[in-house]
BATORKOL-267565 format. One line per 3 residues: number of its first residue (from 1); their letters; for each residue x, y, z of N, C-alpha, C. Coordinates in steps of 0.1 Angstrom, whole numbers. Example, Ala and Ser with C-alpha at 12.3 -4.5 7.8 and 13.67 -1.06 7.14 Angstrom:
! residues 2
1	as	132:-57:78:123:-45:78:132:-33:78  128:-22:71:137:-11:71:129:0:79
END
This chain:
! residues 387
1	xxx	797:908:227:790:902:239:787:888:237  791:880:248:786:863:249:776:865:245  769:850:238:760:845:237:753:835:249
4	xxx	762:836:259:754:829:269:759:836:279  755:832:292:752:841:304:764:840:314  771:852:318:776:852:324:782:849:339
7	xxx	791:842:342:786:835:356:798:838:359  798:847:374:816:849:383:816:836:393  830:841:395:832:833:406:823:834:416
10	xxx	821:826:424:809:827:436:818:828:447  820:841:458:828:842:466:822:847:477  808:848:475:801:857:484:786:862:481
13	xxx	780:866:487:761:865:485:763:874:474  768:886:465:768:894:460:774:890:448  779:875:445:787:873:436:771:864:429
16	xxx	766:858:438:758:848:438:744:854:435  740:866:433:733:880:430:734:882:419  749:883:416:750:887:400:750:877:392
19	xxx	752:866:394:753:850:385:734:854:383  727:856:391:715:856:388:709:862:382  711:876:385:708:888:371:712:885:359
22	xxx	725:879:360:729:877:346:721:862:335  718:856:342:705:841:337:696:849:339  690:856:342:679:866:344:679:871:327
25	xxx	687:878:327:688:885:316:691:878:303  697:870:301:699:861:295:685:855:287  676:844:296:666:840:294:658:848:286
28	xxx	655:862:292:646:876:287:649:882:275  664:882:271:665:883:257:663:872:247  662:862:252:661:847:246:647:848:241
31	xxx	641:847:251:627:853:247:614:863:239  623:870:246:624:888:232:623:885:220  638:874:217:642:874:200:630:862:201
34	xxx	626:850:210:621:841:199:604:847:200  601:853:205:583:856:203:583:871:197  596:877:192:589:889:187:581:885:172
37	xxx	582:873:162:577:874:151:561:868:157  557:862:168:544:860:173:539:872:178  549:884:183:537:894:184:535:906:179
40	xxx	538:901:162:538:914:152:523:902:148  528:886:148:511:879:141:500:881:147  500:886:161:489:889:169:489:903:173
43	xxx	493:912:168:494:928:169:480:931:170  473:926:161:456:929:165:448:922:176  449:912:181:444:909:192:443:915:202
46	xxx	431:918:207:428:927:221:433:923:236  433:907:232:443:902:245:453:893:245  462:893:246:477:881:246:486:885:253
49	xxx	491:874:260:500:871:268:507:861:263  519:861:266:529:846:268:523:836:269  521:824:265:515:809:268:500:817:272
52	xxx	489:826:268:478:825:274:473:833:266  465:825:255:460:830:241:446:831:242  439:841:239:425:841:239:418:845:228
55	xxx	412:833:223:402:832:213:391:835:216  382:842:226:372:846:226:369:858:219  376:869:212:371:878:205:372:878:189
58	xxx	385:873:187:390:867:172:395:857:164  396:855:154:408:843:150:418:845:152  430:836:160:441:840:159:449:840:144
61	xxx	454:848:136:461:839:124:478:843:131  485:830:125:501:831:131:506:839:115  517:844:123:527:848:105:530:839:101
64	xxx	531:840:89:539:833:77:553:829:78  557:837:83:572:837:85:575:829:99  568:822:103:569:818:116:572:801:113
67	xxx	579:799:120:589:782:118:584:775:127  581:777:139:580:771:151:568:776:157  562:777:163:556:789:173:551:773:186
70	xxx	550:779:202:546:771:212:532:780:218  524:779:210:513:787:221:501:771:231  500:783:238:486:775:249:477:786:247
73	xxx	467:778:245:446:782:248:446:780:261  448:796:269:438:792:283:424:788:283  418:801:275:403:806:274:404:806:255
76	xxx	386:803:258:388:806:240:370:806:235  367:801:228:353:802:222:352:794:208  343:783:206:345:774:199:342:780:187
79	xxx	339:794:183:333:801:171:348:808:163  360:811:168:371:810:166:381:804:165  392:801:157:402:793:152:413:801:154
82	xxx	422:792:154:437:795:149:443:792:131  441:806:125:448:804:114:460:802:109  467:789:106:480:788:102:484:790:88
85	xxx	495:791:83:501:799:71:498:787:65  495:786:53:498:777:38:511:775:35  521:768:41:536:771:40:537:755:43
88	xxx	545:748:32:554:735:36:563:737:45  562:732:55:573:726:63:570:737:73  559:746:78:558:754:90:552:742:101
91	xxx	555:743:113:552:737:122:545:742:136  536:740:140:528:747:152:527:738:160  530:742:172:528:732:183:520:741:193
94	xxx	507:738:198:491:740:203:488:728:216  492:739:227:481:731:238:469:740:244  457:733:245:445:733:250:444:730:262
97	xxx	445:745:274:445:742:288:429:745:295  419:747:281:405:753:287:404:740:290  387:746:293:376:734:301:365:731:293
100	xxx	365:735:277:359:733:268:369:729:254  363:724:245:369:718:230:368:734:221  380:744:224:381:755:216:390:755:203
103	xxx	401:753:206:413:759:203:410:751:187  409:758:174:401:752:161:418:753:153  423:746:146:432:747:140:428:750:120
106	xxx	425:756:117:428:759:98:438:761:92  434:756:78:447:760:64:440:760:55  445:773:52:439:770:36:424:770:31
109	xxx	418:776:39:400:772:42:397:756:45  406:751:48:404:738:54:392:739:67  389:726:66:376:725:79:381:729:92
112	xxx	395:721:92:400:723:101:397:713:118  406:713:122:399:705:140:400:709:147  396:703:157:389:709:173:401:700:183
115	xxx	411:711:187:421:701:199:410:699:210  413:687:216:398:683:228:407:691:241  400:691:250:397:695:261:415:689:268
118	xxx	425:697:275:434:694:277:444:682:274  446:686:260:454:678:252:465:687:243  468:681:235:479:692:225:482:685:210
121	xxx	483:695:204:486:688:192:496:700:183  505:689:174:514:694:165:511:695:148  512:705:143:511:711:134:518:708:123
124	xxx	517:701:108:533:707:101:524:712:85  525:717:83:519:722:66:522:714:58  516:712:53:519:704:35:521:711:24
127	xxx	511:726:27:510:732:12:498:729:10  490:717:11:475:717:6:468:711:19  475:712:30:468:703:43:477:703:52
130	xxx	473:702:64:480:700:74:482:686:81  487:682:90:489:669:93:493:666:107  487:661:114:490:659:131:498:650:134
133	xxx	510:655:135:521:638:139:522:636:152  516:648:162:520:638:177:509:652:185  506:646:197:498:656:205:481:646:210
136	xxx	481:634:198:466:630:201:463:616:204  469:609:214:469:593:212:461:585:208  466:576:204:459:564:199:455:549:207
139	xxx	448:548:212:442:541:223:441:524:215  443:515:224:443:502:217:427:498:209  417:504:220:404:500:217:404:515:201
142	xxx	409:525:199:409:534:188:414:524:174  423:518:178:433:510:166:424:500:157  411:495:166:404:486:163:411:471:158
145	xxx	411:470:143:416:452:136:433:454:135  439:466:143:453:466:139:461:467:147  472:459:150:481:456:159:495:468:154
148	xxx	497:473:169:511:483:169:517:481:180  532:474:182:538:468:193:542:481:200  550:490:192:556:500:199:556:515:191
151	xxx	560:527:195:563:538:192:570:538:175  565:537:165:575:540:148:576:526:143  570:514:150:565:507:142:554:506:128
154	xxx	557:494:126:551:494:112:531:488:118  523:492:116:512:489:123:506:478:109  502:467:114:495:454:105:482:455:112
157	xxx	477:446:103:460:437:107:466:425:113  460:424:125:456:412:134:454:401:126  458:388:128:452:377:124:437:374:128
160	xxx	433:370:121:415:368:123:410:378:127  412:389:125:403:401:124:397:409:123  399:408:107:396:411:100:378:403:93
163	xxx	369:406:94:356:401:95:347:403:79  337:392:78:335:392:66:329:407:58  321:410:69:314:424:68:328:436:65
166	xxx	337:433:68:345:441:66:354:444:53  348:432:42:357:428:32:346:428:21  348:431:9:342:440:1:330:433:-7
169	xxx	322:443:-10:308:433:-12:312:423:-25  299:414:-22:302:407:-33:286:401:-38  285:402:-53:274:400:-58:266:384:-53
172	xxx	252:383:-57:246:374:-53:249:359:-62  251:347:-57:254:334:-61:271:342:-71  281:342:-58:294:347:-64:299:335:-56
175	xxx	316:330:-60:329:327:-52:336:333:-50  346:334:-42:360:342:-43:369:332:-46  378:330:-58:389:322:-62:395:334:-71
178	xxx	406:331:-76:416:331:-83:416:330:-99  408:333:-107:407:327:-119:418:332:-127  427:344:-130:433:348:-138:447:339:-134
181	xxx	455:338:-144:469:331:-141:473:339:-134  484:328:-125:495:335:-119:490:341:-104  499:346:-99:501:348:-82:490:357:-80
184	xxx	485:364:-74:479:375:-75:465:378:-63  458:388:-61:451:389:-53:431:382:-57  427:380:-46:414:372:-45:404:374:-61
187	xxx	401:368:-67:389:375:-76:373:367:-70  363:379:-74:351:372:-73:346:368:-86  337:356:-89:335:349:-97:323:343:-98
190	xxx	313:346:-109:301:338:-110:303:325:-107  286:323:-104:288:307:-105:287:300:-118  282:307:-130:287:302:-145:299:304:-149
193	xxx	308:308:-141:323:311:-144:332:298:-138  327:297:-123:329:288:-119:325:266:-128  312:270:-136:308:256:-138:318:259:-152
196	xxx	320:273:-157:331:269:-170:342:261:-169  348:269:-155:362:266:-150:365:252:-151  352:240:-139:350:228:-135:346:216:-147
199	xxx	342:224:-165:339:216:-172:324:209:-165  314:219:-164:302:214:-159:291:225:-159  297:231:-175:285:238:-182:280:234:-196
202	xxx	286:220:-198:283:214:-210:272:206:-207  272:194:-219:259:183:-212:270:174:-211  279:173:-209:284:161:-199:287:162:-186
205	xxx	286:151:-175:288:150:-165:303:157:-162  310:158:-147:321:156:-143:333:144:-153  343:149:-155:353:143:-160:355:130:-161
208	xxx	350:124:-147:352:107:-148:344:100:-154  332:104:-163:320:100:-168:321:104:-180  316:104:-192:313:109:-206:300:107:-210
211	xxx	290:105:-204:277:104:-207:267:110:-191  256:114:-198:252:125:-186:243:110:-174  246:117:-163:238:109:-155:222:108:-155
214	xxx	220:119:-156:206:121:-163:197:110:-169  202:98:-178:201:91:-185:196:81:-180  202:76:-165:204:66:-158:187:63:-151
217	xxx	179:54:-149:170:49:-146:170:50:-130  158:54:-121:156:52:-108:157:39:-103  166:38:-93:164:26:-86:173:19:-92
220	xxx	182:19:-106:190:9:-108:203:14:-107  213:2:-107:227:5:-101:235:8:-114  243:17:-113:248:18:-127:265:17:-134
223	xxx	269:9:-139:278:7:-138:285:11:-153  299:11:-150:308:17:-162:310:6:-171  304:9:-184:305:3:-197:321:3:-204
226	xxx	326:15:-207:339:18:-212:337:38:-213  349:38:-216:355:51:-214:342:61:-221  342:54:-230:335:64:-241:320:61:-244
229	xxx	316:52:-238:299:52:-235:294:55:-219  306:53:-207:302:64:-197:294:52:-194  285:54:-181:275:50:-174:264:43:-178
232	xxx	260:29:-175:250:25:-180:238:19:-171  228:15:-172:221:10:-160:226:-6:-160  221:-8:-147:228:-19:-142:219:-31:-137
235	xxx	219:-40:-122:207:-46:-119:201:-33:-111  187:-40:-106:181:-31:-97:185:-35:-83  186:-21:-74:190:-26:-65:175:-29:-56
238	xxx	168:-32:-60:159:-49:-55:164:-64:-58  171:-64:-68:178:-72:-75:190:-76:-61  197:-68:-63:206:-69:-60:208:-73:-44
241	xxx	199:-65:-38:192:-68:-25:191:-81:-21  183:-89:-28:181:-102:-32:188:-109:-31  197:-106:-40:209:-120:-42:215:-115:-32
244	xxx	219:-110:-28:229:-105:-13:222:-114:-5  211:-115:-1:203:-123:8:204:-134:8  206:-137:-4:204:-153:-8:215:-157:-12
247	xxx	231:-149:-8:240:-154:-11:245:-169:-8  252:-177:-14:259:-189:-6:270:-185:4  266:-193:14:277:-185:27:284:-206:26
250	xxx	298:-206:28:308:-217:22:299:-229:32  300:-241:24:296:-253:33:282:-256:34  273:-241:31:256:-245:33:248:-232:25
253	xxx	242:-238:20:229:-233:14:213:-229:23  221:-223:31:203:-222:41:200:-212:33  208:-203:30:200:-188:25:194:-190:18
256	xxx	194:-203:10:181:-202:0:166:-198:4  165:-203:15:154:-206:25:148:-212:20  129:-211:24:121:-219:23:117:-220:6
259	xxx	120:-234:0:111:-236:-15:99:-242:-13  93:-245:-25:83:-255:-23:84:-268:-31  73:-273:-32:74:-295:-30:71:-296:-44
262	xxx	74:-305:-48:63:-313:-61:69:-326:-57  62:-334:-60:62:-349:-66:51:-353:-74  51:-367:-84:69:-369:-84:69:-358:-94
265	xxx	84:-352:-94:95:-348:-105:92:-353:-121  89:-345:-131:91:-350:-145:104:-345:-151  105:-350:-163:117:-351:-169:123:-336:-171
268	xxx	113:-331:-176:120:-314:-182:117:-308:-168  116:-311:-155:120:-305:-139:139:-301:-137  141:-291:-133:154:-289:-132:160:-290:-119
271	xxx	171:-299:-120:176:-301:-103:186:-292:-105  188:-283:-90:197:-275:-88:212:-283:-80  222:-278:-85:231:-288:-80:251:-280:-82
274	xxx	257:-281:-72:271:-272:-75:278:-283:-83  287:-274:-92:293:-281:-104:310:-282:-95  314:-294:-94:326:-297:-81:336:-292:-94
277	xxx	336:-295:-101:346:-292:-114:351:-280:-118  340:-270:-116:339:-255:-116:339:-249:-102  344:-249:-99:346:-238:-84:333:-238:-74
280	xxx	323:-249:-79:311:-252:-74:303:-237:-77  302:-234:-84:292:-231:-95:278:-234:-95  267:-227:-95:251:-233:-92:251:-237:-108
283	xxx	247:-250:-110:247:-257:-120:230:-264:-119  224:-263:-134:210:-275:-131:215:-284:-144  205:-296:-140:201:-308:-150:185:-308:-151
286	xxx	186:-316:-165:168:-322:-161:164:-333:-154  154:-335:-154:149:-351:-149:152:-362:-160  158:-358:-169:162:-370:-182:176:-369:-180
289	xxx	179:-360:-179:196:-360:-177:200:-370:-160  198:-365:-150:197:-371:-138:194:-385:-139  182:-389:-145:176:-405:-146:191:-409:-152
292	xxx	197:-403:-172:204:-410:-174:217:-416:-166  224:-408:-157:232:-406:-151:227:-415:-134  217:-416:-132:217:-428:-123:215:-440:-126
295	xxx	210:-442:-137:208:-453:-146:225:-461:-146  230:-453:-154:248:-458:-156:253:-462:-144  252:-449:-132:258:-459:-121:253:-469:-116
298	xxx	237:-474:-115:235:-483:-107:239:-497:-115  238:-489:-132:242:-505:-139:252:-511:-140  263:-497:-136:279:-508:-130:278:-507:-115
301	xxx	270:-502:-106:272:-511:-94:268:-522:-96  256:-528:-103:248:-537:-99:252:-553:-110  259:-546:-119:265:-558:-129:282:-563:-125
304	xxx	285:-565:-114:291:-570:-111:290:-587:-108  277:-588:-102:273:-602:-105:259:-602:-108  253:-610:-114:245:-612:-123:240:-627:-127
307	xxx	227:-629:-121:218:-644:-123:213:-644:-137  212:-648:-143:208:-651:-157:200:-660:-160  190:-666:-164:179:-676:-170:166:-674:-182
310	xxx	174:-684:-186:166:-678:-195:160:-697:-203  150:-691:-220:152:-705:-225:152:-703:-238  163:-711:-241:170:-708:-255:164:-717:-270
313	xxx	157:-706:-277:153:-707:-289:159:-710:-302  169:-708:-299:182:-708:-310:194:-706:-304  205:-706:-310:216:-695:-310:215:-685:-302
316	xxx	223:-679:-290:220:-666:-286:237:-661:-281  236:-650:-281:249:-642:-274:243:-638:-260  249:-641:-249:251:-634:-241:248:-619:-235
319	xxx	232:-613:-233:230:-601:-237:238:-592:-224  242:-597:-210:246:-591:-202:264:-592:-199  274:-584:-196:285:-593:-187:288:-587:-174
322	xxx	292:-596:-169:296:-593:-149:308:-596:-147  308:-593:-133:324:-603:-128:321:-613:-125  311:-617:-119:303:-632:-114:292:-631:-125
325	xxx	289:-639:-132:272:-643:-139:274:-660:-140  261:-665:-133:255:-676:-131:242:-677:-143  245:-687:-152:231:-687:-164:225:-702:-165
328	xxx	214:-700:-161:205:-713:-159:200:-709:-171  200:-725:-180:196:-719:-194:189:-732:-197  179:-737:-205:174:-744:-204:171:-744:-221
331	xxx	175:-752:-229:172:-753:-247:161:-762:-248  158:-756:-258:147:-759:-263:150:-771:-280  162:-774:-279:165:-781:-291:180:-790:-290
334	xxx	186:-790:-296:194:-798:-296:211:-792:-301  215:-792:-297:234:-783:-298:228:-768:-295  222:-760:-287:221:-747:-291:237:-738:-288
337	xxx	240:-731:-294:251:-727:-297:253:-716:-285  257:-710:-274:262:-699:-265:271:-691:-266  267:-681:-270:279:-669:-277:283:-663:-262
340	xxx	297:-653:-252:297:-651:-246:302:-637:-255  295:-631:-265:299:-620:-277:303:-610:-265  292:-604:-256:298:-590:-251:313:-589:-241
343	xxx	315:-577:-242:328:-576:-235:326:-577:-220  335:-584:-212:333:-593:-201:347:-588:-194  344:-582:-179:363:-571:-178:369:-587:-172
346	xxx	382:-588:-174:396:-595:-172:389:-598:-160  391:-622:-157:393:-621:-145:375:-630:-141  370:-624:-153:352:-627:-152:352:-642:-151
349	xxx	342:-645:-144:338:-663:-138:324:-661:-143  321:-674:-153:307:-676:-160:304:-688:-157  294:-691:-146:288:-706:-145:278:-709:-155
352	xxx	274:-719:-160:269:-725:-168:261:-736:-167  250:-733:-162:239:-745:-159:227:-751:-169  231:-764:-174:221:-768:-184:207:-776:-176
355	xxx	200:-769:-181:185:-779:-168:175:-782:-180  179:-782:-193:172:-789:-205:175:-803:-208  167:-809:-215:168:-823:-220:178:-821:-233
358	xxx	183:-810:-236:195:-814:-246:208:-808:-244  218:-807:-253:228:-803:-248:231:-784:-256  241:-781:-248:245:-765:-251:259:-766:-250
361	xxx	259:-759:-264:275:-755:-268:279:-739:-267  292:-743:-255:298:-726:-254:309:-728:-261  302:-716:-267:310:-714:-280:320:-698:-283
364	xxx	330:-699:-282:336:-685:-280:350:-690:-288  357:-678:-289:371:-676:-295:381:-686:-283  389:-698:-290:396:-706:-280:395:-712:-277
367	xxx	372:-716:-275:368:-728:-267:359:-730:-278  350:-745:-276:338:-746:-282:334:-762:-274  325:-761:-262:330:-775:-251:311:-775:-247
370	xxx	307:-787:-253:295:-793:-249:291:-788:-236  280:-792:-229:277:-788:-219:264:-798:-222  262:-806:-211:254:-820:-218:242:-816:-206
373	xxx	227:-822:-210:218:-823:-196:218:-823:-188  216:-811:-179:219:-816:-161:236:-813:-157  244:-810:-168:258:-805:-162:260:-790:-161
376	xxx	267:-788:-155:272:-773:-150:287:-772:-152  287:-762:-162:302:-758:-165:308:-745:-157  320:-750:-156:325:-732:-149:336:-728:-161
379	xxx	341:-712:-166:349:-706:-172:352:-691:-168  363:-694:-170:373:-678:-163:380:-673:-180  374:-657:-179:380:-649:-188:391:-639:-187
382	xxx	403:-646:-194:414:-639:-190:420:-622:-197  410:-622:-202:409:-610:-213:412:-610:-229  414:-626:-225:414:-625:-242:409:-637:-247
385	xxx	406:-649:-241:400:-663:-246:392:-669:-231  385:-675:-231:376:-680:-218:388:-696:-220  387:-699:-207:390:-710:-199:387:-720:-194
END
């Protein structure tokens, strides 16, 4: 006999009658062979039907031998379950058509669950648990921190969604770094593990320093000595303040601001003054140094020419020389001798006025020329003999 249903030619209402009987019958054996091993597992239940299982009086338990089974919970009672076989790889497929949460699924003395209120769920055994692969969806707000694009994807955590509270405790004054070598996942870490790591559980400072800061005085600035003495104090920054204030700004000295007066000035008084020589430099003198130094200039501005008079006791040299000197000399005796000894620069003019009753001799290297009462001599020094 076929295995599938017989169908004639259709030639007439009577042909089209028996195509039907025959799917008729067909179907009903189909059915026969696949639910007779479900109703030797429920031979003791006081009520079952096809697709309409009632758990209000017992547990249902399925056979063992059963591969597949498709039942529906019309009616049921949440004090009863459905017992499934302890068998790897048995598979139950369970819809829940009541108006309450009955239909209880077990294995194994397992807790077992509750299919909800018109939904369905599939069954497969493990051997030590059962496992729900399809029948109960998973809602986006269910998924919570995990993203699933489609049906047998691979499901990840969201970016940023993962939240602190959500990530694993961590003791008090801890970090999270890395300390062990190499690639690997987060560590948490004291904070004395941390100042090991940093080189800042010794008594020296941070790396750039070699002496502890500690050492260093309030209020002063501290500056680097050399590698291996580290930090040292410096000026104060009042100090420093200061001279910023009172910097020289190029061309003027106002910052000094207001000083105060003396007069007069004594010798050990210090004049403030920029050194042109040195990059103008604040440079002092004394009041003896300054005197000497005006002294020298005014005596070659002012010895360029030069009045002379004097009255001659003897012999005398010349005590001054100029470029012009006029000497009204008046002797007191008879030939007095006129030395012109000092050095006299190239070019020098020496008048020579006798206003005595005797005569004067100029007397130098070259010359030796009277000069009588009442005459006036003139001579030009050429730098090496008068004229």
């Amino acid at each position: 006999m076929s295995s599938y249903p017989v169908i004639p030619q259709i030639r007439s209402d009577r042909d089209v009658k028996l195509a039907l009987d025959n799917i008729r019958a067909y179907f009903k054996r189909k059915l026969d062979e696949d639910n007779a091993p479900l109703a030797a597992a429920v031979a003791s239940t006081t009520q079952l039907a096809l697709n309409d299982i009632d758990l209000s009086s017992a547990d249902l338990t399925l056979a063992n031998n059963t591969t597949l089974q498709y039942l529906e919970v019309a009616t049921g009672h949440a004090a009863n379950a459905i017992i499934a076989p302890n068998t790897p790889g048995k598979r139950f497929f369970i819809t829940n058509s009541d108006a309450v949460n009955v239909a209880i699924i077990k294995v194994s003395g397992e807790t077992g669950v509750t299919i909800p209120i018109s939904s369905e769920m599939s069954v497969i055994c493990t051997g030590v648990d059962y496992t729900k692969s399809t029948g109960i969806g998973v809602t986006d707000g269910d998924k919570g921190d995990i993203t699933v694009s489609g049906t047998g994807t691979v499901w990840t955590i969201d970016n940023e969604a993962v939240t602190l509270a959500k990530q694993a405790n961590m003791a008090t004054a801890s970090l999270v770094y890395r300390k062990t070598a190499g690639a690997g996942v987060p560590e948490v870490n004291t904070l004395a593990t941390v100042k090991a790591d940093l080189a800042l559980g010794t008594t020296d400072s941070p790396i750039f320093v070699t002496t502890k800061l500690s050492a260093l005085t309030d209020d002063y600035i501290p500056y680097h000595v050399d590698d291996a003495t580290g930090l040292a104090n410096g000026p104060t920054k009042t100090n420093v303040d200061s001279a910023i204030s009172l910097k020289h700004t190029a061309g003027t000295d106002t910052a000094l601001g207001a000083v105060g007066t003396k007069n007069p000035p004594i010798d050990g008084d210090k004049f403030l003054y920029r050194d042109s020589t040195a990059a103008d430099v604040l440079v002092t003198s004394t009041g003896t140094q300054v005197k000497a130094y005006l002294k020298t200039y005014l005596d070659t501005l002012y010895s360029t020419i030069i009045a002379y008079r004097r009255t001659m006791a003897g012999d005398e040299t010349l005590p001054y020389q100029a470029k012009v000197m006029v000497c009204n000399i008046d002797p007191d005796g008879a030939a007095r001798n006129l030395d012109p000894d000092v050095a006299f620069p190239s070019g020098s003019l020496l008048v020579i006025i006798n206003r005595g009753a005797y005569s004067i001799v100029f007397d130098s290297s070259g010359i030796s020329q009277a000069i009588g009462s009442g005459q006036k001599e003139t001579f030009i020094y050429d730098g090496t003999v008068w004229g």
